[in-house]
N, C-alpha and C positions, 0 to 999 in steps of 0.2 A: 470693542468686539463687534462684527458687522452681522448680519445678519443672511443666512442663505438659504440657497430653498431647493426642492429638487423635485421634479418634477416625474409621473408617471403616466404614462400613454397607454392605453389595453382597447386592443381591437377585437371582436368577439368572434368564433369560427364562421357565423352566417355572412361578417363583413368581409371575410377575404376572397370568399366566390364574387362579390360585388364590384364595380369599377374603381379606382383610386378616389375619383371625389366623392363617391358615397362611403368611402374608407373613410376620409378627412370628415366628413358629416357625423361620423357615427365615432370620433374618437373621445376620450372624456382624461382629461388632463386634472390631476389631485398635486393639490399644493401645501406642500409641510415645511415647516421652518424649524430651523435649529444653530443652536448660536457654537460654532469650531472656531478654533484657533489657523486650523490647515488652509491657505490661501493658492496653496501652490498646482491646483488640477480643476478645471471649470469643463461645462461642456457649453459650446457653441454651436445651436443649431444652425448657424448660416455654413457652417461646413459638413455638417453631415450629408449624406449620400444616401444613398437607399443602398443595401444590404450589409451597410457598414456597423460595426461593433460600437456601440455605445460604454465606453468605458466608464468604470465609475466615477464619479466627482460629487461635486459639488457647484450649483445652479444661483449666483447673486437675481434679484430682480431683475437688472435690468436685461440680464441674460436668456432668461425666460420668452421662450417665443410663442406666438400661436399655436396653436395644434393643427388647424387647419393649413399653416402653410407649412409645415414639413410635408416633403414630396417621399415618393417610392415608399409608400406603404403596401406597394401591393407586392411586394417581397417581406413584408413583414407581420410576423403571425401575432408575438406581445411584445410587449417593452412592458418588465415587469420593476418592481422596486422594493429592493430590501432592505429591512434593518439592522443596521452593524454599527454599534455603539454612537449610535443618535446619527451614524452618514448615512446615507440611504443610497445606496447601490442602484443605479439604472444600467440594466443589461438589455442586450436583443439577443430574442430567439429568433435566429431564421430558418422560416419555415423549413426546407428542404435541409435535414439531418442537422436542425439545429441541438437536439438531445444529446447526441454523439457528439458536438463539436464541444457545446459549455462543459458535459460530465466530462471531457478528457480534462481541457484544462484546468475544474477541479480537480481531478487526480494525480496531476502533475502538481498542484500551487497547496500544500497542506494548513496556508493560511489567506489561500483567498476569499473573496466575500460572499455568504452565504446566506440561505435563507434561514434567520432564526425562530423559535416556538416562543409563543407566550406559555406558562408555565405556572401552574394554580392551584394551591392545594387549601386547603379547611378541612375544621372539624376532624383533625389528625390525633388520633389517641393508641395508645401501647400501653396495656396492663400486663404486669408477668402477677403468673399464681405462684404461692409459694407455699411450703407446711411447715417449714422451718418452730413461726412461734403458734403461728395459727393454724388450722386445717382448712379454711376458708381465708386465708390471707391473700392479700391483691397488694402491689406496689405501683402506682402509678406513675409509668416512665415519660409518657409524654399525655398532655391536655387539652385537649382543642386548639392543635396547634396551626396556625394557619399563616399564609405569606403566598410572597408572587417571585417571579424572576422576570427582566427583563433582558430581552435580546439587545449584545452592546457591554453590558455591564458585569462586574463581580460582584458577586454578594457573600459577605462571611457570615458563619453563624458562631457565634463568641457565647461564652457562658461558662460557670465556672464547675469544676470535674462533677460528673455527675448529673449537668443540667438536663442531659438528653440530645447534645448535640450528635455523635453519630448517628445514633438511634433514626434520629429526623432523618439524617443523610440517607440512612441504608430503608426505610419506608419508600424516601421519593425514588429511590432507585430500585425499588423490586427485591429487596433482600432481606427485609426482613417481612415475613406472612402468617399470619394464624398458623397456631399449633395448641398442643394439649398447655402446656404452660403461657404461651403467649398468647394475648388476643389485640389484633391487629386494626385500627379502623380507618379509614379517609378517603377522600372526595379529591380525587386530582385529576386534574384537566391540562389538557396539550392544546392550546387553540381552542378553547371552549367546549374542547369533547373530551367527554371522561374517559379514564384509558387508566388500566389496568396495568402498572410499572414491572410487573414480573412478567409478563408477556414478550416473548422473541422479540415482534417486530418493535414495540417500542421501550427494548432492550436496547437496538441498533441504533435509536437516536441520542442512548445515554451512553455516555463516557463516566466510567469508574476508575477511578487510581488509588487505591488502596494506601492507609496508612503505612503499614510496609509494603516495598520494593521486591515483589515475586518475580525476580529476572532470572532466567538462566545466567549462573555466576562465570561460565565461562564463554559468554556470548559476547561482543563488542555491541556498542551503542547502532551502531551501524547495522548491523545484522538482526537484533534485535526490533526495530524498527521495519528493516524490510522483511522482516520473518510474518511481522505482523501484516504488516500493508498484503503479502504474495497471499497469505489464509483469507482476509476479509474484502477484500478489495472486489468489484464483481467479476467473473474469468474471463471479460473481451481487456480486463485491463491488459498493456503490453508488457512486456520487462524493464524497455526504456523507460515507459512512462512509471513505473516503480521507483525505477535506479533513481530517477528525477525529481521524483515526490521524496523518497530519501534523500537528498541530500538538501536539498531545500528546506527538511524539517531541522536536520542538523544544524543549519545554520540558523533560522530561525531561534532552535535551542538553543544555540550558543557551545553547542559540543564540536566543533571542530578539533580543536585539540584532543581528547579522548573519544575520537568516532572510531579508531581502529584498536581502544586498548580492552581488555577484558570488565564487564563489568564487575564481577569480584564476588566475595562471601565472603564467610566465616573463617574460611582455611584457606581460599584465594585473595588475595592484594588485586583489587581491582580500581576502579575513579573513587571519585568524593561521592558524598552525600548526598550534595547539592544534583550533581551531575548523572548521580541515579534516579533523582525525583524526574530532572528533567526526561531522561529516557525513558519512564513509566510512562511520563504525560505524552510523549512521543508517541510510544505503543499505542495508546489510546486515539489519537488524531488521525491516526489515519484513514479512518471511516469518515472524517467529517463532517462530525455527530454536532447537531445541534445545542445539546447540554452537556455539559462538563461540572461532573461533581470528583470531588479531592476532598478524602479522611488528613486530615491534619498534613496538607504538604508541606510544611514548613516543618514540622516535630524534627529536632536534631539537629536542626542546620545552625551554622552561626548568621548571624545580622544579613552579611552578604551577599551568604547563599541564598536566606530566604528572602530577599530582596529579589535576587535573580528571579526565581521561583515564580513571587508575583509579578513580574512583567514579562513574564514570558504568559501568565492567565492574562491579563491585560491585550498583550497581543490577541490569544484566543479570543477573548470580547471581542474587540475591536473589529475581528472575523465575520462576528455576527452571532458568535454562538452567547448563550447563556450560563454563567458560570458560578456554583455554588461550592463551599468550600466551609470547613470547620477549621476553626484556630481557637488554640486557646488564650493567650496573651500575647497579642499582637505588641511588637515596638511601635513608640507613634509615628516614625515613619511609614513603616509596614498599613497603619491604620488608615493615615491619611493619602494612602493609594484607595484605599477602598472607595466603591461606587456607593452599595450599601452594604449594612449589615444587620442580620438579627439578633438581639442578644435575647439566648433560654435564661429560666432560671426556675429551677426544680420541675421541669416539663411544660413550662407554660411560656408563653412570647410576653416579654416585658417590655421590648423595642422591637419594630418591625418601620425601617426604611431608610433615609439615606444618610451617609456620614454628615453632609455638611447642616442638617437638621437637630441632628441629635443634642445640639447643646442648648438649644429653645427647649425642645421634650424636658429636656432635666431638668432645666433652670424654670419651668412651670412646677415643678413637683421639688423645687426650693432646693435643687443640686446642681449649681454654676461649677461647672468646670474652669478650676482656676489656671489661670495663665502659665505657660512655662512647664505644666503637668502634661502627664501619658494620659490622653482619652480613657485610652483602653482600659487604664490600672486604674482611673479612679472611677468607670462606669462598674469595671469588676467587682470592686472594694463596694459599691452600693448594692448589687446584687447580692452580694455575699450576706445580708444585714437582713434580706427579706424574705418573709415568707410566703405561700402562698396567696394566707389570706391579707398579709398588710398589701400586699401588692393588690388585689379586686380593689381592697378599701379606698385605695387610692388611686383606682383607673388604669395601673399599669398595663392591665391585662384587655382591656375593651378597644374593640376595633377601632372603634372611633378615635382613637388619637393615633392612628396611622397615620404617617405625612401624606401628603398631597400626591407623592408619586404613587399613591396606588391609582387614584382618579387618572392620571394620568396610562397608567399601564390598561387598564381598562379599556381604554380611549382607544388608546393603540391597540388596543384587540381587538375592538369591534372594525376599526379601520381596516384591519390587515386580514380581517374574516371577510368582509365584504368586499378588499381587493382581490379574495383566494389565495393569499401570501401563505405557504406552508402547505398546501394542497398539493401532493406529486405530480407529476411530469411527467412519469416516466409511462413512454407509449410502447416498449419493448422487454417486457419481463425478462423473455430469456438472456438479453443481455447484460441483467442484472442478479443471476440465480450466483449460488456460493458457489465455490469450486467444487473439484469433485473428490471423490472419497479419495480413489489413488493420488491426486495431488496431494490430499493433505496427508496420505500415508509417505509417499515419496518424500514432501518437505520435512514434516518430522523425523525421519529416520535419516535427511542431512543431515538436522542439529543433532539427532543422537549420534551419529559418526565425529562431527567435528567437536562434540561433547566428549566423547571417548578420548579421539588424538591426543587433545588439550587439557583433559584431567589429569593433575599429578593424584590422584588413588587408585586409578586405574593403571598407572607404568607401578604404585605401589603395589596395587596387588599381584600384579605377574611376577613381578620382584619377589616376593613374600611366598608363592607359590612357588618358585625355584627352588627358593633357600629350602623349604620345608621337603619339594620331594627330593633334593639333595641328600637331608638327612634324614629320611627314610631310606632311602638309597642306601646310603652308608652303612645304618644298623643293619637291615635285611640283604646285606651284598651276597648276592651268590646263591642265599638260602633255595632258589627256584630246582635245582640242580636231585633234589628229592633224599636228602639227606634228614632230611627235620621236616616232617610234612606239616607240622606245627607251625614249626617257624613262617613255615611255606604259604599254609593257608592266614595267616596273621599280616603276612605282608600284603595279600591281598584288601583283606579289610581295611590296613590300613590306606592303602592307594584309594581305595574306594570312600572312605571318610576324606581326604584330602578333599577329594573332587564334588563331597558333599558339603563339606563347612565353608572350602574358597570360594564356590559358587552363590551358595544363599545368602551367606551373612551380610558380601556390598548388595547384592539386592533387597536385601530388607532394608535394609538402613538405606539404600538410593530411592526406592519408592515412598517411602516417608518423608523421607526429606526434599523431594521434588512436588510433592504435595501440594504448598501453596502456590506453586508454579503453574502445576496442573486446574485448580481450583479458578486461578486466577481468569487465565486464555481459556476453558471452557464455558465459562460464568460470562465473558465477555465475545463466544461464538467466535472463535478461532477454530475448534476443528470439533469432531465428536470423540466420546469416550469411547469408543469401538478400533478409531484410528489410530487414535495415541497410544492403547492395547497393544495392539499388529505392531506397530512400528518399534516400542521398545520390547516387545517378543524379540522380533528377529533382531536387533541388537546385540540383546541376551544369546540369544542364543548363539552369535554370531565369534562373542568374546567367552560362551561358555566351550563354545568347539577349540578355540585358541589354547585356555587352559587346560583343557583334559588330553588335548596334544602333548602340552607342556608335562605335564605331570606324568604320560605315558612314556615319551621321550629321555626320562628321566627313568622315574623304577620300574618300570617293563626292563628295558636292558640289564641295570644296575644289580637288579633282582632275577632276573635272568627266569621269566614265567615262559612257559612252555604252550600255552595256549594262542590263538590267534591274537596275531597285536589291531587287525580291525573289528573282531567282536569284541576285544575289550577296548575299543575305541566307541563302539556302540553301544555298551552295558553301562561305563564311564558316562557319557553324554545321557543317556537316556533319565539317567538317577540324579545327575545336577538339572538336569531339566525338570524334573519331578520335584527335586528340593526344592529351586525357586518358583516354582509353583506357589508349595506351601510357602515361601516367604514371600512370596507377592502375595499375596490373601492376609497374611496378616501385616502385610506395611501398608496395604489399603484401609487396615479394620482403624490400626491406630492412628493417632494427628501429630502424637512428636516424636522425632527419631531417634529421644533417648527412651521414652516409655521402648519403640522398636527392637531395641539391645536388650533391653528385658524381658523379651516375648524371646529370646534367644532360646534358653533352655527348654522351652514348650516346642520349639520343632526340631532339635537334635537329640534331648535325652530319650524321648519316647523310642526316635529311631533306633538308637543305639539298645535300649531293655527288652525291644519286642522282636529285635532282628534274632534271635535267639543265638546269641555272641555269648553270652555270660549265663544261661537260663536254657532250658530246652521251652519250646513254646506250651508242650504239653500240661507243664508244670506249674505254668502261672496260671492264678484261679480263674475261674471260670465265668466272672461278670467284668474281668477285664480284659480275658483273652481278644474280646473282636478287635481290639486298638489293633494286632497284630496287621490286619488287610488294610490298612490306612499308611502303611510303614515301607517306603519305598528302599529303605536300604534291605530289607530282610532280600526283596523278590532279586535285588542287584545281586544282593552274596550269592544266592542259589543260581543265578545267571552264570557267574563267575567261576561260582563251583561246578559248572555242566562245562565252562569255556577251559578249566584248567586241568580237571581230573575225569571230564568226563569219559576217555580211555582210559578203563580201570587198568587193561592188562596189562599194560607197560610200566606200571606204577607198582612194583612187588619189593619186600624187604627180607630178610631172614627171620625176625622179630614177629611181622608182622605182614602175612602175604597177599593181603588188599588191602592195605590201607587208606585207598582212596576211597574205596567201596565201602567202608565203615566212615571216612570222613562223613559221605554225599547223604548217609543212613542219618547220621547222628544228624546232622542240618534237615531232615527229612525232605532231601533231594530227588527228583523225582524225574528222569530223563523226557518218559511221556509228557511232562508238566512243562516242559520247555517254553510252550508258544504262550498258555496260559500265566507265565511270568512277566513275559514280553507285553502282553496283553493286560495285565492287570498294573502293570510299571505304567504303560504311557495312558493306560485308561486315568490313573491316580493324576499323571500331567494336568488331564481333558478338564477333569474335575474339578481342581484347586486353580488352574489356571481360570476358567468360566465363574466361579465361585468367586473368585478376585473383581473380575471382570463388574461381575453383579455388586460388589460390596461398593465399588469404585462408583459406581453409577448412579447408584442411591446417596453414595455421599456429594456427589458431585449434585443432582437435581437438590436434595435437604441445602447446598450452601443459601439459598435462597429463600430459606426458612428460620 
């Protein structure tokens, strides 16, 4: 193995007013060694030029030239150098729009080399309260827990159910924070500055990939990826340089073959397992985040996949990012990729450093890993045996028997603090600010359109809305004609229930169950919860105006009503808009979309007892009548009944010589009352709809609690 070295040049702003050989005077050239296998990219300074791009490599001895004789420095502002899995990146900025020139080609290359954080936490603790046995009970989830990351490398955190591995995960990453039952504590640092991980901006350096796969199921890998990159990316990015960045990341991922196919659910056949981890970790990359932490990405996969899995994190290393990761039973192949790993055990660090260390640390503490055996299973199998306190008694838990890479990581921080490595760059804010609100209403309500097309419950429910006003249609044929003004007024109701039950019920159950999708892309600053509101409103509404077409196209004729067919176009819509109101407020309250099926009866029976269908309103007692003004079907009937019979005089029988005028009495119909029904219908909208809105919002800020 030979040994190489790579070199960094930094000229300072006062030397570039200066003449070229006070450039060369004032340059200071840093010399690091590191032992690669890669022989195949060197940089020779006898060809460099002055404004030319310094590719990355890799620098042998004897390659290494003066500093002072490199010429045309006076086109050059730094020659900076980064760390990316032990190669260290030599780039030039050139002065004149060198910012513009490096960020694009980062956003075109989703795995090129980048500047990574050293990454530092201690004295990490998580107590949950409990009353269960105690009134003062505490469980200690994590203990003074503490470790590093370095930029270049993976690190797994291994330990067995229960050790407190996510828990760690979701601290360093801002998601989990004091509250009344949890109390939260630690000390972590980004480059030597403490920084607060539930904070926006250094939000924006963390890359989350969630244990499950929160993908839109009927999105392709391809779209998916660019859906994310067009939200987060900053707005001078171009389309091209998207289109480029996506595809680039596909193949990196290894998704070419499923880059156009749906990624799938529960009730969709979409890719593999494998091939959905990979699109999540995609979503994520596309910011170019510094740190990359993954809840168990491997859970579920076979050998293969999660073999895939980690080299495609290896790549990310390699990038320059820092990559942390929970697994619980690594194969020993899968192990012996690892750079390092920590192993928990009942919240406390029993091993904190690198794999090829780990068999010294045991075999000190009289546990040789025998030959031919899974590391992983027989370091597990030792954890499993200890407790808190045999572990102190025995030093597992004391820092001092951390390997040598921590001095080392250390090392490298002070190095890379005193080179300014991790320090922004960026001289032009605006050309870094998020997109704007309409973009990301616009982009959202693509994927909801092309969500729609490509839903099969959605071609089910227009289906299912036919069938039904067909047979309605059928029983009530004709009855409009004022023979049976019973009949007459029943067919109404019933149209009007149709238009209430087809409309709320997929949006209860779709806002719930897009949930963790929602949770996901807002928690990782894809768009705000005001946008995503707007965009699936008009959606709704878009497909709610479709069905009450359908439904009116159907028993308006069949049933032959004598009323305007566009105020009961308007009465229709106005009342499924006011239902999914109410069922948007409560597919935001709850988290699973079956508990949502259950909250069914809570927003249609009311409707139905207070509408005074079955009950005169007068008659129901007196501390539950106010439900009444909460009940948007009641103010639809009395709509309805002004839209159908509100010309009493043409409405006469022998039996009975107004009998519209006793219908419109008995519903305590009120013609004056007209505007005020209109008015109290979409007010009920405003209400339950903003009510949603608020529920959504809180839950969405709380996921990081």
């Amino acid at each position: 193995m030979n040994e190489h070295y790579c070199i960094e040049l930094r000229i300072s702003e006062e030397d570039i007013s200066s003449d070229i050989e006070q450039k060369k005077e004032h340059g200071h050239g840093f010399l690091h060694r590191h032992h690669h296998h890669d022989h195949s990219t060197y940089f020779d300074s006898d060809k460099w030029t002055a404004g030319e791009e310094i590719h990355p490599g890799l620098l042998t001895r004897s390659q290494i030239a003066p500093i002072s004789s490199i010429c045309g420095l006076a086109d050059t502002k730094a020659v900076t150098m980064t760390e990316a899995a032990g190669i260290y990146d030599v780039s030039s900025n050139i002065l004149n729009g060198s910012r513009r020139a490096s960020t694009t080609e980062e956003r075109r290359n989703p795995f090129a080399i980048r500047e990574g954080s050293c990454f530092v936490w201690q004295n990490v603790n998580m107590t949950l309260m409990h009353q269960q046995n105690d009134k003062n009970g505490k469980r200690e989830i994590l203990n003074d827990v503490w470790g590093q990351l370095q930029p270049g490398k993976i690190t797994a955190i291994m330990g067995i159910s229960g050790a407190g591995k996510t828990s760690l995960l979701h601290v360093l990453s801002g998601r989990s924070q004091s509250s009344k039952k949890l109390t939260v504590e630690s000390d972590i640092r980004m480059n030597k500055i403490r920084v607060d991980p539930s904070n926006i901006e250094v939000r924006k350096q963390i890359a989350f990939v969630t244990q499950d796969d929160a993908l839109q199921s009927t999105s392709t890998p391809r779209e998916a990826i660019a859906f994310s990159a067009k939200l987060r990316l900053p707005r001078i990015t171009k389309d091209d340089e998207i289109k480029e960045l996506t595809e680039k990341m596909i193949v990196e991922l290894g998704l070419e073959e499923c880059a156009d196919t749906m990624i799938g659910g529960e009730l969709v056949k979409g890719i593999s397992g494998g091939e959905r981890k990979r699109t999540s970790i995609g979503v994520e990359l596309v910011t170019k985040p510094s740190l990359v932490f993954l809840d168990e990405p491997t859970s579920g996969l076979d050998s293969v996949s999660a073999l895939q899995v980690i080299n495609v994190l290896k790549k990310i290393a390699h990038a320059g990012c820092s990559v942390l990761f929970t697994i619980h039973q690594p194969s020993s192949e899968l192990f012996a990729s690892f750079d390092n790993f920590i192993l928990l055990n009942r919240g406390v660090v029993m091993y904190q450093g690198s794999v090829d260390k780990c068999p010294d640390f045991f075999a000190e503490h009289n546990y040789a890993i025998p030959h031919h055996y899974n590391p992983a299973d027989f370091i597990m199998t030792i954890a499993q045996k200890y407790t808190k306190e045999m572990m102190a008694d025995e030093s597992f838990c004391t820092k001092n028997k951390l390997s040598l890479q921590a001095d080392e990581v250390a090392k490298g921080e002070e190095m890379r603090m005193s080179l300014g490595v991790g320090k922004s760059t960026h001289t032009n804010d605006n050309e870094w600010k998020h997109v704007s609100f309409f973009t990301e209403v616009q982009l959202l309500f693509k994927r909801e359109m092309k969500n729609t097309m490509r839903s099969k419950l959605v071609r089910a429910r227009f289906a299912l809305t036919t069938f039904i006003s067909l047979l309605v249609g059928c029983i009530f044929y004709n009855v409009g004609n004022g023979r049976d003004i019973n009949s007459h007024f029943g067919s109404m109701v019933m149209m009007l229930m149709i238009s209430m039950f087809s409309t709320a019920l997929p949006t209860l159950v779709g806002f719930s169950d897009e949930r963790p999708v929602f949770l996901r892309e807002y928690s990782t600053n894809h768009y705000s919860t005001v946008s995503y509101f707007i965009s699936k409103l008009v959606m709704e509404a878009l497909i709610t105006l479709i069905q009450v077409l359908e439904i009116l196209l159907v028993v308006y004729f069949m049933v032959d009503l004598q009323g305007s067919f566009a105020e009961f176009v308007a009465i229709e819509f106005s009342l499924a808009m006011a239902s999914t109101a109410t069922a948007v407020l409560v597919g935001c309250s709850v988290e699973d979309p079956k508990m949502a099926i259950e909250f069914m009866p809570v927003i249609f029976l009311p409707q139905i007892l207070f509408a005074g269908l079955f009950v005169r309103t007068e008659l129901i007692p007196v501390w539950l009548r106010w439900a009444q003004y909460l009940c948007a079907l009641m103010y639809a009937v009395r709509l309805a009944l002004l839209a159908e019979f509100g010309d009493c005089a043409s409405m006469t029988t022998v039996q009975m010589p107004n009998p519209c005028k006793n219908l419109l009495e008995a519903n305590m119909v009120e013609e004056n009352d007209k505007a005020i029904y209109w008015a109290i219908l979409w007010g009920l909208f405003v209400v339950f709809r903003l009510s949603g809105l608020i529920v959504l919002r809180k839950k969405a800020t709380k996921f990081f609690d």
